[in-house]
N, C-alpha and C positions, 0 to 999 in steps of 0.2 A: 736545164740540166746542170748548166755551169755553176749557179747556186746554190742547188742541193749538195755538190760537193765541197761548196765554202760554207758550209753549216755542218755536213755529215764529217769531213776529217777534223774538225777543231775537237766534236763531241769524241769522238773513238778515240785522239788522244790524250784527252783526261782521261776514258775508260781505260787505257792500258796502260798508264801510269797509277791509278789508282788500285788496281787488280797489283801489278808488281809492289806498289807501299804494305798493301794487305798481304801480298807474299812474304816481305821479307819480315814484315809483324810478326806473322805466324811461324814462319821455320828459322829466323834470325836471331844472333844475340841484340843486346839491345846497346853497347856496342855498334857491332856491324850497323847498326842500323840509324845511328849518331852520323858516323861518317859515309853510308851510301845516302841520309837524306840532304847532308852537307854537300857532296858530288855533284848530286841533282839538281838545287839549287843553283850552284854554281854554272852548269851545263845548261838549264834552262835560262838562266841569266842572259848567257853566251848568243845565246839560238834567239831570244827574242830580239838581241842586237842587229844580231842577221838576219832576222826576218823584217825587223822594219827599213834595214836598207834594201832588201829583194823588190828589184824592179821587175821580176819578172811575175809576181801578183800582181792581183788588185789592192787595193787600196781596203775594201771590204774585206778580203781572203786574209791581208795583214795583220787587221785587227781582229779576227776571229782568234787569228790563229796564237797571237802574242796575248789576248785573253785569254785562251786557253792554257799556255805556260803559264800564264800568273795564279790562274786556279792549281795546276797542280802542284805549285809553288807552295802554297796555301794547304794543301794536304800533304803535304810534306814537313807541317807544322802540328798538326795533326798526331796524336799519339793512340786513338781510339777506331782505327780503319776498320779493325775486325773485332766483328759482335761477339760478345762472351758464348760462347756455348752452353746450352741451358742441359744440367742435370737430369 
């Protein structure tokens, strides 16, 4: 059981990081969206610092999960989240 949640929270949060980048694509200026991807970065930066000194994971749990910030690191570089809308 313990497992399945060091694999199930890494995936949900690139999906809800990823859902919010396509959010603010879609209804943001692109502007706003220079400096909320800058923010992000920045905060994830922060968060994988502190996750790899969390002794209160696993060693496994660590690395999921400081994967997982680097991925949405990564689409945060990303300027094509949301699909064109077809006529």
């Amino acid at each position: 059981e313990g497992k399945s949640t060091a694999q199930v929270r890494p995936r949900a949060t690139v999906n809800l990081w990823k859902a919010r980048l396509q959010f603010f694509q879609k209804h943001y200026s692109p502007g706003f969206q220079v400096l909320a991807r800058a923010l992000i970065r920045a905060g994830l930066n922060r968060r994988i610092q502190a996750t790899a000194r969390d002794s209160s994971q696993s060693e496994e749990e660590r690395k999921a999960m400081i994967e997982a910030y680097r991925e949405v690191i990564k689409l945060t570089r990303q300027t094509d989240l949301v699909a064109k809308e077809q006529a």
